[in-house]
Structure formats: C-alpha cells, structure tokens
C-alpha positions in Angstrom: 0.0 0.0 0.0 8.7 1.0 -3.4 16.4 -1.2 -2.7 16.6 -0.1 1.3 19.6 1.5 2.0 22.2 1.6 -0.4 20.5 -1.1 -2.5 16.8 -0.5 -2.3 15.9 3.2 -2.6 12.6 2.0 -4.3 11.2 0.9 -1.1 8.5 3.5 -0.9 7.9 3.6 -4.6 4.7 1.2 -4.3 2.4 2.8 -2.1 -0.6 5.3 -2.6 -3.2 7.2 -0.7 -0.5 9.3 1.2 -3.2 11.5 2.9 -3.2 10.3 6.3 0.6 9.4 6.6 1.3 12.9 5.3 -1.4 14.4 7.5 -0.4 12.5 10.8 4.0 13.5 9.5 2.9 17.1 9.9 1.1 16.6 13.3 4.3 15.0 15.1 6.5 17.8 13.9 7.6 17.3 10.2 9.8 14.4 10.1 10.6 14.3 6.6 9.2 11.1 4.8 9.1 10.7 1.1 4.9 11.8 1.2 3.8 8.3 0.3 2.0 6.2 2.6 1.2 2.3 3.2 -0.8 1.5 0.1 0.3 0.4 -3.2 -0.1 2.8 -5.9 -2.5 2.1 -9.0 0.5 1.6 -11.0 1.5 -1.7 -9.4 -2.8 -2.9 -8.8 -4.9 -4.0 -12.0 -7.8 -3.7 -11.6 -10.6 -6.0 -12.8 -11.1 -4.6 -16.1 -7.7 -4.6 -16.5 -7.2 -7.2 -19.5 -10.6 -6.4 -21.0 -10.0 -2.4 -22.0 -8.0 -1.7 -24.8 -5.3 0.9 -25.9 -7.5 2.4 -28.2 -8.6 5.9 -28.9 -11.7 6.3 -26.7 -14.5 9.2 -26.7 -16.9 7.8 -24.4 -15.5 9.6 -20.8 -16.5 6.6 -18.5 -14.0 4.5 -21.1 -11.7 6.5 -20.8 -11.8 7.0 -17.1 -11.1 3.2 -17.1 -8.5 3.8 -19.1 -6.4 6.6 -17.8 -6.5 3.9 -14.6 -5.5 1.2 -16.2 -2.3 3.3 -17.5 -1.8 4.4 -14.4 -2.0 0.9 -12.9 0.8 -0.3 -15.8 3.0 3.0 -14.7 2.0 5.4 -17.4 1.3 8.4 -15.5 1.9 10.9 -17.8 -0.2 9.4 -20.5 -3.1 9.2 -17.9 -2.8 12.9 -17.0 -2.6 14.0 -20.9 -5.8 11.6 -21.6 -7.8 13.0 -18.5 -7.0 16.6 -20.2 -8.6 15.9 -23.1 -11.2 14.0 -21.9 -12.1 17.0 -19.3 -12.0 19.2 -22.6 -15.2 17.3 -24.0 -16.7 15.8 -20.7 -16.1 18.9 -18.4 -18.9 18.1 -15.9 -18.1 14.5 -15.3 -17.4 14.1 -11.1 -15.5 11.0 -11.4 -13.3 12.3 -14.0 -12.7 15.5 -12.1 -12.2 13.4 -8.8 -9.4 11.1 -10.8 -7.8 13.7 -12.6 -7.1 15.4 -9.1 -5.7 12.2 -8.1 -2.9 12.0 -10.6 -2.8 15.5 -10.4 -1.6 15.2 -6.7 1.0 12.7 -7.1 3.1 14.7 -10.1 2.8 17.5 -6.4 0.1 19.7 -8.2 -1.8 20.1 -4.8 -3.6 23.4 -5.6 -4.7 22.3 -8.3 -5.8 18.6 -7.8 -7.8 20.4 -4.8 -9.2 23.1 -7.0 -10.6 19.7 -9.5 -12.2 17.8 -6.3 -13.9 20.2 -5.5 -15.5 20.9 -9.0 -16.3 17.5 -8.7 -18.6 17.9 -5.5 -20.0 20.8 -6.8 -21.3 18.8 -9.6 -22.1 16.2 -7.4 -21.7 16.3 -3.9 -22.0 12.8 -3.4 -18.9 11.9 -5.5 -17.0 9.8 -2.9 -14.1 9.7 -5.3 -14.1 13.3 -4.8 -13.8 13.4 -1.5 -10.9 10.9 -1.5 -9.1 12.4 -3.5 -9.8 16.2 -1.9 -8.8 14.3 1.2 -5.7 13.0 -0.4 -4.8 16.6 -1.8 -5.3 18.6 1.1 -3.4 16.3 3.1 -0.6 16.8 0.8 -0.8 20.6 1.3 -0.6 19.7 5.4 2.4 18.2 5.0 4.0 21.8 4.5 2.4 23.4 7.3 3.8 23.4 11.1 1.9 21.6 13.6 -0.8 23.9 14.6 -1.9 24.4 11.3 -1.7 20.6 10.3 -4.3 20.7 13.7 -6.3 23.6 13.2 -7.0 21.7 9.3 -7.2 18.2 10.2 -10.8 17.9 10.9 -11.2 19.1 7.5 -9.4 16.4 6.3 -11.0 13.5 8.5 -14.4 14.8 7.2 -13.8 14.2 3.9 -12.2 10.4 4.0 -16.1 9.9 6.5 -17.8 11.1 3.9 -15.9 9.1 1.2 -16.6 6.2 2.9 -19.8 6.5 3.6 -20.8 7.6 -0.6 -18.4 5.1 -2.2 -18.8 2.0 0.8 -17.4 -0.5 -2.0 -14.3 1.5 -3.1 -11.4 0.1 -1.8 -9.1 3.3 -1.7 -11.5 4.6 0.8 -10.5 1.9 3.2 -6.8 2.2 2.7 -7.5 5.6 3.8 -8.3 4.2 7.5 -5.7 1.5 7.3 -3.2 4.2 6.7 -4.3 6.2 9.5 -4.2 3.9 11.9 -1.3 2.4 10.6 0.7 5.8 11.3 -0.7 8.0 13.4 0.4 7.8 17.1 -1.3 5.5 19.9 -1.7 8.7 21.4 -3.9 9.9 18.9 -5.9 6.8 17.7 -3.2 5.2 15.9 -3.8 1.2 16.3 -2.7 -1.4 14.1 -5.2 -3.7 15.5 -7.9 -1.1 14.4 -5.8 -1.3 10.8 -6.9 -4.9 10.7 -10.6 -4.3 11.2 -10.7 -2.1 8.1 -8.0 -4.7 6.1 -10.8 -7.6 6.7 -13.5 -5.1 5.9 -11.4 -3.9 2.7 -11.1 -7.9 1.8 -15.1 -8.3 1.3 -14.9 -6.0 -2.1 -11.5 -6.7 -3.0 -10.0 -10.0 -1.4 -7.0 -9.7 -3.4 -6.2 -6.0 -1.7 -7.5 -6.8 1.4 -5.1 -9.9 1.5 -2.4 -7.1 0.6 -3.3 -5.1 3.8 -2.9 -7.8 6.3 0.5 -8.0 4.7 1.5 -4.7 5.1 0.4 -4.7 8.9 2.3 -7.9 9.3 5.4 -5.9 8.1 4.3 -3.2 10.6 4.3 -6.0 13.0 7.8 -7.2 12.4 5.8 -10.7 11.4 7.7 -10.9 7.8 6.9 -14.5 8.0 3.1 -14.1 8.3 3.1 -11.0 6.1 4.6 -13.8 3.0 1.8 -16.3 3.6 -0.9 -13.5 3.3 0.4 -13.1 -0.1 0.6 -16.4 -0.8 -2.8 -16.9 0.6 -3.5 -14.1 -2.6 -2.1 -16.2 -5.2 -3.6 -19.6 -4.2 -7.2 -18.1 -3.8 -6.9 -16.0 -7.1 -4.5 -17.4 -9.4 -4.9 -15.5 -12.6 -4.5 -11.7 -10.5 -1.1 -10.3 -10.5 -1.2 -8.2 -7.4 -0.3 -11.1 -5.0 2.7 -12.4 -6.8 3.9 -9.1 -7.8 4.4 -8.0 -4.2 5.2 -11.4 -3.0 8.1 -11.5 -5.7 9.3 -7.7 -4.7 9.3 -8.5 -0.8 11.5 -11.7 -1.2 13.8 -9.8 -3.4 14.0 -6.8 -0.9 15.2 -9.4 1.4 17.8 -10.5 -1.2 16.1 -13.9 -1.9 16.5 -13.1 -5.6 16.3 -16.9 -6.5 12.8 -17.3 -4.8 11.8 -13.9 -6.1 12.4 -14.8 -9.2 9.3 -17.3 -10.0 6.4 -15.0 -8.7 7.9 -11.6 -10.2 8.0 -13.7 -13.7 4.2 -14.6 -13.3 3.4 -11.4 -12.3 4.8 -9.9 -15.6 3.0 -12.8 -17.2 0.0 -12.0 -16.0 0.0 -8.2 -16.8 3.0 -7.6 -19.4 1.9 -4.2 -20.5 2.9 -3.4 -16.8 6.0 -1.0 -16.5 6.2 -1.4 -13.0 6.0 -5.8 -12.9 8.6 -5.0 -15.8 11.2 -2.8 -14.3 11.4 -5.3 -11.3 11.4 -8.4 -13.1 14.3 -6.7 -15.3 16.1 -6.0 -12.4 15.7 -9.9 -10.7 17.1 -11.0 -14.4 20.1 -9.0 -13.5 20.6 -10.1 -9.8 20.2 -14.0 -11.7 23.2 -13.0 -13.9 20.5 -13.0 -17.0 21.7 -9.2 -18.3 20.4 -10.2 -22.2 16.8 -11.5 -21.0 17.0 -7.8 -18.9 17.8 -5.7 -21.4 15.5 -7.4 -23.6 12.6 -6.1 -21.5 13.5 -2.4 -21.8 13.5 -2.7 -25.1 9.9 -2.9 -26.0 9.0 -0.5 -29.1 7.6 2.5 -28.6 7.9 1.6 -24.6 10.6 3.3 -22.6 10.4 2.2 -19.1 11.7 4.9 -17.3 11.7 3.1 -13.9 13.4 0.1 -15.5 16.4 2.3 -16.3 16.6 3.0 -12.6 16.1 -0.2 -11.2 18.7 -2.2 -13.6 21.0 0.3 -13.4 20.8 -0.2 -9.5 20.8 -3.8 -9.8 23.9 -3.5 -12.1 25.9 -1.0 -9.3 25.1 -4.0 -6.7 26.2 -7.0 -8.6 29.2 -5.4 -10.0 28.4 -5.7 -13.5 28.8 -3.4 -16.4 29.2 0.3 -15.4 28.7 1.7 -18.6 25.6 0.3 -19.2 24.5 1.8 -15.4 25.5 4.6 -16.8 24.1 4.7 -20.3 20.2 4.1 -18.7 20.8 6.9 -15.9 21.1 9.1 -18.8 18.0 7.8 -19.9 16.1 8.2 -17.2 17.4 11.4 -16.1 16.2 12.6 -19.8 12.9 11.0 -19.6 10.0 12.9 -18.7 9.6 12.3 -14.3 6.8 10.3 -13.4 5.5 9.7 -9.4 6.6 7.3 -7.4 9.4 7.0 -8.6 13.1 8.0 -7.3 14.5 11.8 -7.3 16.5 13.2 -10.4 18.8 13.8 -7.2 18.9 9.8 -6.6 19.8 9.5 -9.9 22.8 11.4 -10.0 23.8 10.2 -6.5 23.4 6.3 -8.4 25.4 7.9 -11.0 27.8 9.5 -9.0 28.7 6.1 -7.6 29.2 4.5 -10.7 32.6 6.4 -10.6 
C-alpha cells in the first residue's frame, strides 16, 4: 500500500493514498518522509477490467476514465494525466473524471490544483466519494507543509472528507486504505492502532479480497511478522490465481530481502499476467540482472515505442550492486534522467547520486 539502503531506494515507490501518513507526518513535527504512505499505488494494482480495456482511442468519458487507470496501474502516469486533459475538454462536468484527474494530479505535487478539481467534482455532485478521496488526499498533501498547529487547526477538514468518502463510495477500496493508513501511522496517542488497521483490512477484503489480503500483509510488516506477512500473499495467489497483485508484491518483498532466486518465479508470473505493466517490468528486469541473465533484462527495456523509465533505474541499481557493467549503469541513468519524471518514482537527485557512484 517502493532497494533499502544503499540497495533499495525504491522501497517506498509502491504505495498510494498518502493523505493520512502525510497528515499524521505534519502533526508530530515534520519528520521528513518521502509523502507516500502504506498503500500500493494504481500503478503496481490492475484492476478487474484490466485485460478487458483496450489501448485504443476512446471518446466515451466513462471509457476513458477506465482507461487513464489502467495506465496508471501499468505505470503510465503521464499518458493518464494527458488523456484525462482531453477528456475533461469534451466531458467537463463529469465528477469522477474530475475526482481522478485530481488524483494524478496530486502525485506529479500539483496540490492546488488537484484540490481546485475535487472540488469541481462535489459541486457537480456532492455525493462523488471519489471526490472526496481524492480532496482528502490533496489537502493532506498541502498539510504536509504546514507546522503543527496548522496541520491541527486543518485536520478535521481532512478526517471529514475520508467519513464522507466512505460513507458515498462504501465498496471502493481506496476509501479503506485511507483508514488502514491512518491507523497504521498516526500515534497511539492519537488513535493510531494497528489492531484497528486490521478491522478495516478484513472489511477492505469483502470488495477486493486480493487487496485486502495485501493489507494484512503490510500490517504484518508493521508488525515485524515478515513470516506471516509472506503467507498473506501467498494466501492471494492460491485463492486467485490469474491476479497479478499477489505475486507481484510477494516476488518484490522476497527480493528486498535479497532472496532473488525465490523472487524470481512469482515476479516472472506477475509480468505474465500483466506484461503491458511498467512497474511488474522494471522489477522483473532487475531480478534478471541479480540472476546474472543481463540479455533476458535488457530485452525487456526494449519494448517498441515503450521506454520504461523506472526500468532504467532499477537495472541500473541492480547493475551498481552485482558489480556488473558500469557503462551500461550509466548509459540508462542518462535515460532516465532525460525522460520525462513520473511519481513514485526516485528523485533526479537519486539519480545522480546512483550515477555519481558509478565512478
């Protein structure tokens, strides 16, 4: 709901809905977090319709709602944000594509202005739960910069808007990450409770099992149970099969914990399952290169018409730690640092410090 260290900088790459971590960051004084909080980002989660929606120019705004998500979900922010433009320019009074286009507005940092589109959204209709997510999710950005009796002179405003999400959009599963995250990081003395993070991860699990499954695993982690936190996702894949979601993150833990040999199998279904997926791409690219397989790697970031910016980074990591070909580290650095940024994904400073290294 993203290598530590020196080797795994990506940590916090996969996770979304920052509201409440960013919200409950400014409360305790500012410590300085990257902004992004428990829950995996849409880029790394298909959803449903997923396989069924296809790359095609769409007019219909519903369509392509579905499929500025789906992009997002595969890791092509920017194409979402130019497709919700233009849909926006024909479909101007449409709530949900308002509420999502302040979404991927907030996570390229256009606060003001993701908040200034939610709240068109509730205007039009003020029973837009989406909205008032993603109005939640914005203004809680926009708390993050402000010192701790402004983050809780504006917090109510906040917490009213995820209550009122949840109660218009009871099925959507982003609403109940919301809670998760909350109680995942805000203080004991103010609430926080993973036990209470639990409640909503079994509650999330009755509209998306898959994602709820993912929950308990990231409490687990919160736990220290890393153990427990691998048999929720396994308990993802067994029960659904043919979704990528649970080997995905079961194939990026057990290579975070440099078990690149067991990571391997699940991160290579994953990208299976979804290949148009930059994200299940750039970290199966980089397992290749941990297995010594540099030819299958580079194979992958060479799709046509398909840079994969995060690739880049993550092989040319991968490459730094296993010692192997420099200049090629180098060569997709460059690349990355000339592609156009996307979220969630590391700092042009990172980068160069990766680059730096390289010698």
């Amino acid at each position: 709901m993203a290598l530590r260290q020196a080797a795994r900088p990506l940590d916090k790459v996969l996770h979304r809905c920052s509201v409440i971590l960013i919200v409950w960051v400014a409360i305790a004084g500012g410590t300085a977090v990257s902004g992004m909080a428990l829950r995996t980002p849409r880029n790394t989660r298909p959803t449903k319709t997923s396989h069924s929606i296809s790359r095609v120019k769409v007019t219909d705004p519903g369509q392509e709602l579905l499929q500025a998500q789906q992009w997002v979900e595969w890791g092509d922010w920017n194409r979402a944000r130019d497709l919700l433009a233009a849909s926006l320019g024909h479909s101007p009074l449409h709530a949900r594509l308002l509420a999502y286009y302040a979404h991927v507005l907030n996570a390229f940092g256009e606060h003001k202005q993701a908040i200034e589109m939610a709240r068109r959204g509730l205007k039009i209709n003020p029973r837009c739960g989406e909205c008032h997510l993603y109005l939640a999710e914005a203004l809680g950005a926009r708390i993050k910069k402000m010192n701790h009796f402004q983050a809780l002179w504006n917090l109510p405003k906040l917490r009213r808007q995820l209550r009122q999400a949840l109660k218009e959009a009871p099925h959507f599963p982003d609403a109940y990450w919301g809670y998760i995250n909350f109680y995942m990081q805000a203080p004991a003395a103010a609430g926080g409770s993973l036990d209470k993070a639990y409640k909503y991860a079994l509650l999330l699990g009755r509209y998306d099992a898959v994602d709820g499954k993912l929950a308990e695993a990231e409490i687990e982690k919160a736990r220290g149970q890393m153990a427990q936190a691998l048999n929720d996702y396994r308990a993802a894949i067994q029960a659904y099969p043919r979704d990528p979601r649970g080997y995905f993150h079961l194939g990026r833990t057990l290579f975070l914990s440099g078990h690149f040999r067991q990571a391997a199998a699940a991160l290579i279904q994953a990208h299976q399952l979804a290949p148009r997926s930059k994200v299940y791409r750039a970290w199966f690219a980089a397992e290749l290169v941990h297995l010594h397989h540099m030819t299958a790697a580079w194979r992958l970031l060479q799709r046509p018409h398909d840079g994969n910016r995060l690739g880049y980074f993550l092989v040319a990591q991968a490459l730094k730690v296993t010692g192997q070909n420099f200049d090629l580290a180098r060569q997709l650095l460059a690349l990355y640092l000339a592609a156009p940024p996307e979220p969630r994904q590391p700092s042009r400073k990172k980068a160069r410090q990766l680059l730096a290294s390289l010698g």
